[in-house]
N, C-alpha and C positions, 0 to 999 in steps of 0.2 A: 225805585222799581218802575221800571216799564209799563205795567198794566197788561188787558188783554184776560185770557178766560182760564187761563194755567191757573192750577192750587199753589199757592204761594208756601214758598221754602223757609222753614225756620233754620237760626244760625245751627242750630243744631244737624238738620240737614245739610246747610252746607259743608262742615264740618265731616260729616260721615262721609260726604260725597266727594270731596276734598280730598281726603284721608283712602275712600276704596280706589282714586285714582291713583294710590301710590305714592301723593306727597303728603306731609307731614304739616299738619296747622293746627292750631287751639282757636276755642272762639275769642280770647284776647286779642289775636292777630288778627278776625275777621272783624272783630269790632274796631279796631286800628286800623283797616281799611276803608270804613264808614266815615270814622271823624276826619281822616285823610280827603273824604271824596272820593276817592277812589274806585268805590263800589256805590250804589244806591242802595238804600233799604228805608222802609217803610218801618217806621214802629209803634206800636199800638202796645200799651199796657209792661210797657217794658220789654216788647217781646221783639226780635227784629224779623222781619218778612224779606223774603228777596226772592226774582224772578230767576228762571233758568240762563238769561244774560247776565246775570250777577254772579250767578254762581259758577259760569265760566270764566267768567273778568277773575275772579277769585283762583281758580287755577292757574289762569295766567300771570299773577300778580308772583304768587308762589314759584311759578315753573321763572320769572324773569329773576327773582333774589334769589334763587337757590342755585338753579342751572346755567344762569348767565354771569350771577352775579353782579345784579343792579344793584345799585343804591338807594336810598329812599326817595333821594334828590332827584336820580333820572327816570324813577317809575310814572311819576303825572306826566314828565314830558313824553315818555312812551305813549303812554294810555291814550293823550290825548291827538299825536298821529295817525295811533289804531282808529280813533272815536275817525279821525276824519278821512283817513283812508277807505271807513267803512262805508261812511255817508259818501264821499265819490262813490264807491260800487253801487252804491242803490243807484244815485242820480244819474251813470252809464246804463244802467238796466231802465229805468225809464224811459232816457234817451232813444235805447236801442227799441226799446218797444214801441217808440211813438216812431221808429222810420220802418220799423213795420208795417206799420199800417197808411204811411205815405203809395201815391201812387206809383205805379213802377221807376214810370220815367222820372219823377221827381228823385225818388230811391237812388238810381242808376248815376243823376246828376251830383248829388251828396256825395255819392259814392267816389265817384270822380273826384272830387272839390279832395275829399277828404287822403286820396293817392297823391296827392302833392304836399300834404303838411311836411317839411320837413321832420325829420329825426323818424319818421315811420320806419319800421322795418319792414 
């Protein structure tokens, strides 16, 4: 689990919400995403907790074995693409925020710099 100020989702939640999205799961299969790594969850008292980024990894997990038909074997390699593809888009939206706030001409010179990288379209 990620943290932050959201009411944490029980498997059971995820499971309903899984399920009203149209795909088909038991909480066997989401607890087999836990011991996998797969998914994060927090458990307390036997109970497993998981954030709203959990319980989308969890549709995702589902929508890659059913509709793509992945394996077991290529779902961590997926995931963990997605995990780093995502973390690039944060670290370009940082980026792009911090030449935001550069001075124009500093801006305009990047800018420049950056019309020569090759492969740009």
């Amino acid at each position: 689990m990620q943290g932050g100020d959201a009411v944490p989702l029980t498997l059971q939640d995820i499971v309903e919400q899984t399920r009203a999205a149209g795909l088909e799961i038991s909480e066997t299969e989401v607890r087999s995403y836990v011991s996998e790594n797969w998914v994060l969850a927090e458990v307390r008292e036997d109970t497993y907790y998981f954030d709203e980024a959990d319980a989308a990894r969890v549709k995702l997990i589902v929508e890659l074995k059913r509709d793509m038909a992945v394996n077991d074997e290529a779902v961590p390699v997926i995931l963990n693409l997605l995990d780093q593809l995502y973390g690039m888009r944060e670290v370009l939206e940082d980026i792009g925020l911090a030449v935001e706030r550069l001075p124009p001409s500093l801006r305009r010179e990047l800018e420049d710099c950056l019309a020569r990288v090759p492969g740009k379209s």
